[in-house]
N, C-alpha and C positions, 0 to 999 in steps of 0.2 A: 829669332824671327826667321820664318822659311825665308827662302829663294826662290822667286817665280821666275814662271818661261811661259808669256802670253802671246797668244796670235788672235787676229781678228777678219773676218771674210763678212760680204755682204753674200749672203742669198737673195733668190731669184725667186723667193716662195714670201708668203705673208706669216705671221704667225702660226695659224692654227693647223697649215702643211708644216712648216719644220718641226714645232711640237709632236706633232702625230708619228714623225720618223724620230726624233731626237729622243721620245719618251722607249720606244721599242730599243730594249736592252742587248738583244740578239745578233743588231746588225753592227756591229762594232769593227769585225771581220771583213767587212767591205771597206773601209776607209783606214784602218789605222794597218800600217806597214808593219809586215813579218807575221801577221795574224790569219791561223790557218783555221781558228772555228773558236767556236763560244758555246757555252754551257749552262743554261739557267740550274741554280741551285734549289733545292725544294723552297716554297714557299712563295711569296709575292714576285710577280714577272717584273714588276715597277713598282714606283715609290718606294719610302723608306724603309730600309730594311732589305731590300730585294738582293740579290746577288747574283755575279753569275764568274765563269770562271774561264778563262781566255789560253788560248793555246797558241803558241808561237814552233815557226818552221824547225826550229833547233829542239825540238823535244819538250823545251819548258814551258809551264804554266804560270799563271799569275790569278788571283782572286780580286775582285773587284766589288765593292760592296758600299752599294748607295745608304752615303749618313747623312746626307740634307736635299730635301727635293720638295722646288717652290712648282705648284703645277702649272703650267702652259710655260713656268719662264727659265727652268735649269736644274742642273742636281750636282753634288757632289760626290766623287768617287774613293773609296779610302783603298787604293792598291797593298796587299798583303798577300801570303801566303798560308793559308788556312791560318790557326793561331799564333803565327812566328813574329807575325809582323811584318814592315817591308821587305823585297827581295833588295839582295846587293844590288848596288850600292849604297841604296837609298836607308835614311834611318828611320823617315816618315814620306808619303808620297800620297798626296792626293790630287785628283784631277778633275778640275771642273769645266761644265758644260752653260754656258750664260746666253740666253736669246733676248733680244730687244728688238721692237716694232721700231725699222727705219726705212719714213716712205712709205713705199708701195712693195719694200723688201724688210728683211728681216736680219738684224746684225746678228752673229753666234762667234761667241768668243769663248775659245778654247783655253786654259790655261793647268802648269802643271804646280802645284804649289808643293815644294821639298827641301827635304835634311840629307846631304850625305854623311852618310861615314865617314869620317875623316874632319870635318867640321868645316867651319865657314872655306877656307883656304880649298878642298875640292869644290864646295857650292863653286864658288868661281873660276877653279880651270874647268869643270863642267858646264857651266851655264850657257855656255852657247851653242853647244851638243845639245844641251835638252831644247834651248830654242825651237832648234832645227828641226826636233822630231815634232815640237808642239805646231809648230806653222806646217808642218805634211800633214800630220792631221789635219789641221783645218781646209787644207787646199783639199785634200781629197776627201774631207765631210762634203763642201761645198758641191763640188762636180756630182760625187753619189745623190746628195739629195735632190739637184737638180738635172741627173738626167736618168738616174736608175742604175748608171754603169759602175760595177764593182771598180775601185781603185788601187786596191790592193793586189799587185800581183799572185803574192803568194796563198790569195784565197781562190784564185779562180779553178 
């Protein structure tokens, strides 16, 4: 059984704005930390199947490739490096994206579902590392979608 690291933020938009940003594969680079650009790969920009491929400050890349995607309500991401598989750490990594109508807002709950290397025993001196980055993400999903301002330093 993975190990998850969930966070949850209320937006300030109804459904069918956060959808509208949430579905656009591109902007990933404004919210998620150490992310210097993204790369859609040929083929579908969204939905199943789509991919695209994320560049961080340190030289590395990471591939990300949508394997479940419900429309207006979330999708899932299978983090890898072209055919390798996960990067280190990770022995599987996927990340998912969950929106639900709450109110006159809209919940998005971030979560990263994973296998270290090493087995259960890293899962848990890591888990709270990964927390951490999962709940920045969401903090800094939230603020972007509702005010337009990049969050990500090192995209600016």
């Amino acid at each position: 059984m993975p190990a998850i690291a969930s966070h949850s933020v209320l937006l300030n938009l109804d459904s069918a704005a956060a959808w509208a940003i949430l579905r656009d594969l591109r902007l990933a680079p404004h919210y998620v930390p150490g992310l210097t650009g993204c790369q859609l790969h040929p083929g579908p920009e969204n939905d199943l199947g789509a991919s695209r491929r994320v560049f961080r400050k340190n030289g590395q890349w990471l591939d990300e490739s949508v394997v479940q995607w419900l429309e207006a309500q979330g999708f899932v991401l299978r983090l890898h490096r072209e055919q390798a598989g996960a990067p280190f750490p990770f022995r599987q990594a996927f990340f998912h994206y969950k929106l639900q109508a709450e109110g006159a807002g809209t919940r998005i709950t971030t979560s990263l579902h994973y296998r270290m290397r090493g087995g259960h025993l890293v899962d848990r001196l890591l888990h709270k590392v990964m927390g951490k980055v999962v709940r920045q993400i969401a903090e800094n999903l939230k603020v972007f979608y509702e005010t337009g301002l990049t969050q990500n330093v090192d995209f600016r």
